[in-house]
C-alpha positions in Angstrom: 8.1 58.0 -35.0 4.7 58.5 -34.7 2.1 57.5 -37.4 1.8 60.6 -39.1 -2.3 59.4 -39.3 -1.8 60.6 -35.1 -0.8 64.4 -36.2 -3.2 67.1 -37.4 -2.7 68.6 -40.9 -3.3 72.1 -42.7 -2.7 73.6 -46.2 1.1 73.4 -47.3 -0.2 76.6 -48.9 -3.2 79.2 -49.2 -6.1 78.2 -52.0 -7.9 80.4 -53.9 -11.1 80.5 -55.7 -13.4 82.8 -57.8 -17.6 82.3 -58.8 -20.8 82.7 -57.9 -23.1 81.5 -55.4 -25.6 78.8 -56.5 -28.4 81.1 -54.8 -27.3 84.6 -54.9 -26.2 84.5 -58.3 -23.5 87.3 -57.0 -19.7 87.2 -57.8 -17.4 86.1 -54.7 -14.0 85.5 -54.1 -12.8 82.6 -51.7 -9.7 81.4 -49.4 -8.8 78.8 -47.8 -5.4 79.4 -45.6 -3.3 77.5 -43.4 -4.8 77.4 -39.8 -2.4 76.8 -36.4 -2.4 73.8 -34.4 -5.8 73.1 -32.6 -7.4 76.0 -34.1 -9.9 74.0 -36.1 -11.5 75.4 -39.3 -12.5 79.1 -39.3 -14.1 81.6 -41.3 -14.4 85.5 -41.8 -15.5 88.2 -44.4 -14.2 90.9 -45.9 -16.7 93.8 -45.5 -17.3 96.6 -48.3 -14.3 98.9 -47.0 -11.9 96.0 -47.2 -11.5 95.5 -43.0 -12.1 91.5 -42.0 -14.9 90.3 -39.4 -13.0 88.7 -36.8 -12.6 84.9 -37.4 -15.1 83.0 -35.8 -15.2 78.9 -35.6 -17.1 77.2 -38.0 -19.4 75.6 -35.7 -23.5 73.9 -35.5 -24.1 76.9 -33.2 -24.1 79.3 -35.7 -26.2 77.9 -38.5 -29.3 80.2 -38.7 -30.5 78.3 -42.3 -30.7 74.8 -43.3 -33.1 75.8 -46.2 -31.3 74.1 -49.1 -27.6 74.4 -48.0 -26.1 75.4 -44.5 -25.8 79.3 -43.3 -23.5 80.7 -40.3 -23.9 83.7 -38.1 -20.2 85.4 -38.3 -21.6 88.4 -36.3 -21.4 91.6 -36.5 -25.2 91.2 -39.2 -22.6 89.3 -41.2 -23.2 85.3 -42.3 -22.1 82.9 -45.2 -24.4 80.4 -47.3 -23.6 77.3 -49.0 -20.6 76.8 -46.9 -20.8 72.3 -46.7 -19.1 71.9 -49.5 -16.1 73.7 -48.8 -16.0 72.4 -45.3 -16.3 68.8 -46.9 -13.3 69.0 -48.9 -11.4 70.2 -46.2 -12.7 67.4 -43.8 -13.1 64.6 -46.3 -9.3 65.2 -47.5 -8.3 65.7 -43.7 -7.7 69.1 -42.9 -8.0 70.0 -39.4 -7.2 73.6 -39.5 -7.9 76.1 -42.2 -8.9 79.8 -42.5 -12.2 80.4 -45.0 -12.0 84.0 -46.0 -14.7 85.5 -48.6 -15.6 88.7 -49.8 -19.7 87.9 -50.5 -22.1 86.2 -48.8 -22.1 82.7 -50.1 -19.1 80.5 -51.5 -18.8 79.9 -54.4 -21.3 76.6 -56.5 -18.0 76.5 -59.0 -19.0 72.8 -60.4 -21.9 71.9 -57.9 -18.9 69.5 -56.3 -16.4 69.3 -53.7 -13.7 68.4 -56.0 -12.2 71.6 -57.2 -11.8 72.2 -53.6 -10.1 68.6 -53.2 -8.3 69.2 -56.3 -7.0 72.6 -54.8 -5.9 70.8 -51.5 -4.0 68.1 -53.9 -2.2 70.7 -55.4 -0.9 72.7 -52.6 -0.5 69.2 -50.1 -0.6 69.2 -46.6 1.4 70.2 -43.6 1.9 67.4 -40.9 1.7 69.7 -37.7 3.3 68.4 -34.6 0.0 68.7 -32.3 -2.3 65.4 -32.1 -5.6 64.9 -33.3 -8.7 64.7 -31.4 -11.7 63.2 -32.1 -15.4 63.2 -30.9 -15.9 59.8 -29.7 -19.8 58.9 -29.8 -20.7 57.3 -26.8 -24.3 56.7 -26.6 -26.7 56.7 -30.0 -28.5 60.3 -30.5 -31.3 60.0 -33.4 -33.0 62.9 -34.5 -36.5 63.1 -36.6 -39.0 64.6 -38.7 -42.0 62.3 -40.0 -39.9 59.3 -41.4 -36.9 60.7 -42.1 -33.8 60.5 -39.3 -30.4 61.0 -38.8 -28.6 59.1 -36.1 -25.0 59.5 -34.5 -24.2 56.0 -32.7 -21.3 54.1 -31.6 -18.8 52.6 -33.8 -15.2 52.0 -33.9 -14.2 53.6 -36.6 -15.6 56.6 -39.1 -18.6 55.1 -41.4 -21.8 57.1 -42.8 -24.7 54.9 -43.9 -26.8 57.5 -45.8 -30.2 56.1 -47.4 -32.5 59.1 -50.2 -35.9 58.1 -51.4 -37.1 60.6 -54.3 -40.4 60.4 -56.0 -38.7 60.2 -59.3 -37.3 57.8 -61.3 -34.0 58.9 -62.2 -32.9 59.3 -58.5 -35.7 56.7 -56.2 -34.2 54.7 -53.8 -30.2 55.2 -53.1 -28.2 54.2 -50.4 -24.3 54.5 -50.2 -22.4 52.8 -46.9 -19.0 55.2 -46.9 -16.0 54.2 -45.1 -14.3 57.6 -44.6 -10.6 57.5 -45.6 -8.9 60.6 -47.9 -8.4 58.4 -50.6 -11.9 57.6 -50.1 -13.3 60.5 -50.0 -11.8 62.3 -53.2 -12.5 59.1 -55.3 -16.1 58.0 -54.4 -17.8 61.4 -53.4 -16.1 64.9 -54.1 -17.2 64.6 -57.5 -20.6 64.3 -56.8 -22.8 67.2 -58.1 -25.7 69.1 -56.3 -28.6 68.8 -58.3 -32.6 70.0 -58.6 -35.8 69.5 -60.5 -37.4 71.8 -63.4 -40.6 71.6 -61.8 -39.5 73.8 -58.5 -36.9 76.1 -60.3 -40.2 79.0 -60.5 -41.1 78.7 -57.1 -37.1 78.5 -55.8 -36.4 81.3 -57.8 -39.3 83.5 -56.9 -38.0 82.5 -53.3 -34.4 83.6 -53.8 -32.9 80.4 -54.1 -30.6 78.8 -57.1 -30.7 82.3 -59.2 -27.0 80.9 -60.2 -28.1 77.4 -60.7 -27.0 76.2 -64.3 -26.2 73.0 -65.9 -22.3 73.9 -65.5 -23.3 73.7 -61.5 -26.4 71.3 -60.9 -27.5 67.9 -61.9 -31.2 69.2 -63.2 -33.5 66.5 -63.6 -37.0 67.0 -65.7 -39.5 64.3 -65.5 -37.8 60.9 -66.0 -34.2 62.5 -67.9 -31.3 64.3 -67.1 -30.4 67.2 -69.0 -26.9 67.7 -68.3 -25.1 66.7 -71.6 -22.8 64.7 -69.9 -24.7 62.5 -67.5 -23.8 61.4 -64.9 -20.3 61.5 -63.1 -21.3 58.2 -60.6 -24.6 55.6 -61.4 -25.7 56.6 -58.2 -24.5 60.7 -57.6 -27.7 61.9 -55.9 -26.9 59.8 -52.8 -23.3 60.9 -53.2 -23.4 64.5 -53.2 -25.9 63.9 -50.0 -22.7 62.2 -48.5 -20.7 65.1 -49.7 -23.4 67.6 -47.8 -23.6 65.6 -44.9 -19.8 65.0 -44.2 -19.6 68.8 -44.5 -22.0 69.6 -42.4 -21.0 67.1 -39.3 -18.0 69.1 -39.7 -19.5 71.8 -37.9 -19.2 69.6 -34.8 -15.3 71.0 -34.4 -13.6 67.6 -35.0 -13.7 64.6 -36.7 -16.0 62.5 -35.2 -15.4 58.8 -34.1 -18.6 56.7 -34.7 -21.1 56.1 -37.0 -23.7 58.5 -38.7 -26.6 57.4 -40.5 -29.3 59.1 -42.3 -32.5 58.2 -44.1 -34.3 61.2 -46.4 -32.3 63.2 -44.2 -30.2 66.9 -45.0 -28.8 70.4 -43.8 -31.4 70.5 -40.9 -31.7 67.3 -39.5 -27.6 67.1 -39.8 -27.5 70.3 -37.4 -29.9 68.9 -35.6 -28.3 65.4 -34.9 -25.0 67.6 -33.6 -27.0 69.8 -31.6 -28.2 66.7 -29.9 -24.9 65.0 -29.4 -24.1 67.8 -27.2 -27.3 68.3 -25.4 -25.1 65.8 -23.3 -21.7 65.4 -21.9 -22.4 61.5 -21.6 -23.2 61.2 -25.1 -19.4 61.9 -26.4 -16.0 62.2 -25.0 -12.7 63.6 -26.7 -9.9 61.4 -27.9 -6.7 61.9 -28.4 -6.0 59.3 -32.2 -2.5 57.6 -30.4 -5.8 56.2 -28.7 -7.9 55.4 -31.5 -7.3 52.0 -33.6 -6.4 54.1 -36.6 -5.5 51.1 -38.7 -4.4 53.0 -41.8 -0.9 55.1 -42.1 -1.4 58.3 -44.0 0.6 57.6 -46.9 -0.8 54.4 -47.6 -4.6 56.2 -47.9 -4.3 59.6 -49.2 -5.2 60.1 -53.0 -2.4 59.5 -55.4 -0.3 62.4 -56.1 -0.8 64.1 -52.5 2.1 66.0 -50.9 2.1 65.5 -47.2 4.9 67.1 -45.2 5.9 66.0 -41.9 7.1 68.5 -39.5 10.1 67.0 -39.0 10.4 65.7 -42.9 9.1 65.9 -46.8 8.3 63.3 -48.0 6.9 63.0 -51.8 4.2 60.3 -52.8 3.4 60.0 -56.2 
């Protein structure tokens, strides 16, 4: 039998989610569906008069706005903000295909976190699907720069991010997290980790249009040397964290789950699209796998979070 770490996955079951977007402020509605084998993650709106834009891949080549959080072209004068940490969950917790379907223009902050979306996919479990995974192999190092800030795809036999933030403030400085993707991983160490923002550029942001739904139910807000969320802190070091989140939503846009190793220093949204639209400047800078050809040296039971329904297409099985 194959390793069921070989097949792709989707939703055992269609998501759903209600809020507002962190920058819009406006009320939206959000689903995530099961996708079919090899279609990848897609998205589409639901205009005013209830008809749906055709779905379109959610892909680097359609992000018209890194400006504080990713944007996609859908078409038609349609496109959805704020959509990495949706398509974080989904890739940190290993979905391959899903259907995104919202009736706004941004998804929805809910806790400024991946987690209710991981929590969602927990809940639901996943569908084994009979077709194999593919992976972008890196094949040659792309690095991508502004001043002294760079992200970097390079070889590496297996999935790593090394992600370095330097902040002139003393809450956050000088962070770096090395990240070993598995599922487990991912919903333990990083979907928790909140988006978060300083006082001091809250009048200019907003005067901008940016984070009129920012709140301290959504952002880690930081003024001068304190927090001010009540609670604290959900990890010592949850800046860096939630800029793993971003980023491994974001390098989802690439179409799969990619095969090397990315790292980052004072990087984000725009240097992350930029690193993808680099990798594929050239055919000799990645190839596609098939995983039976990959050293995947973990079975998917033995790394998924605890409590995880996955259902093979031949078999349930139950791990709890």
């Amino acid at each position: 039998m194959y390793k069921l770490s070989t097949r792709q996955r989707t939703l055992a079951a269609a998501i759903n989610f209600a809020g507002y977007g962190v920058h819009s402020g406006q009320p939206v509605t959000l689903t995530i569906s099961p996708g079919a084998p090899d279609s990848g993650l897609t998205i589409c709106r639901v205009r005013g008069d209830g008809t749906i834009t055709g779905p379109v891949p959610v892909h680097f080549s359609r992000v018209t706005r890194t400006t504080l959080c990713t944007t996609l072209d859908l078409g038609d004068s349609f496109s959805v903000a704020t959509i990495e940490h949706v398509t974080s969950a989904l890739s940190g917790m290993g979905v391959d295909n899903a259907l995104i379907t919202l009736d706004g223009g941004e998804c929805p902050i809910l806790d400024g976190s991946a987690r209710p979306f991981a929590d969602a996919i927990l809940a639901v479990g996943l569908d084994i699907q009979p077709a194999q995974r593919k992976f972008l192999k890196v094949l040659r190092a792309v690095t991508v720069r502004n001043n002294d800030a760079f992200a970097a795809l390079e070889p590496y036999n297996g999935r790593a991010l090394d992600l370095e933030i330097d902040f002139d403030s003393k809450v956050i400085g000088r962070q770096r997290m090395i990240f070993d993707w598995t599922p487990r991983r991912y919903y333990e160490d990083v979907s928790r980790a909140r988006t978060f923002g300083f006082v001091r550029d809250a009048k200019i942001l907003r005067q901008a249009g940016y984070a009129l739904g920012s709140s301290l139910d959504n952002s880690i807000t930081v003024h001068e040397d304190r927090i001010l969320n009540p609670g604290g802190l959900r990890y010592e070091d949850e800046f860096v964290r939630h800029k793993l989140l971003d980023a491994i939503g974001d390098l989802s846009l690439g179409g799969l789950p990619i095969w090397g190793r990315f790292r980052s220093y004072k990087g984000g949204h725009a240097l992350n699209a930029h690193v993808l639209t680099g990798l594929f400047s050239s055919e000799a800078n990645y190839e596609i796998v098939g995983a039976e050809d990959l050293p995947l040296e973990y079975e998917a039971f033995e790394d998924q979070p605890k409590g995880l329904e996955v259902n093979h297409f031949l078999r349930s099985v139950r791990r709890s």
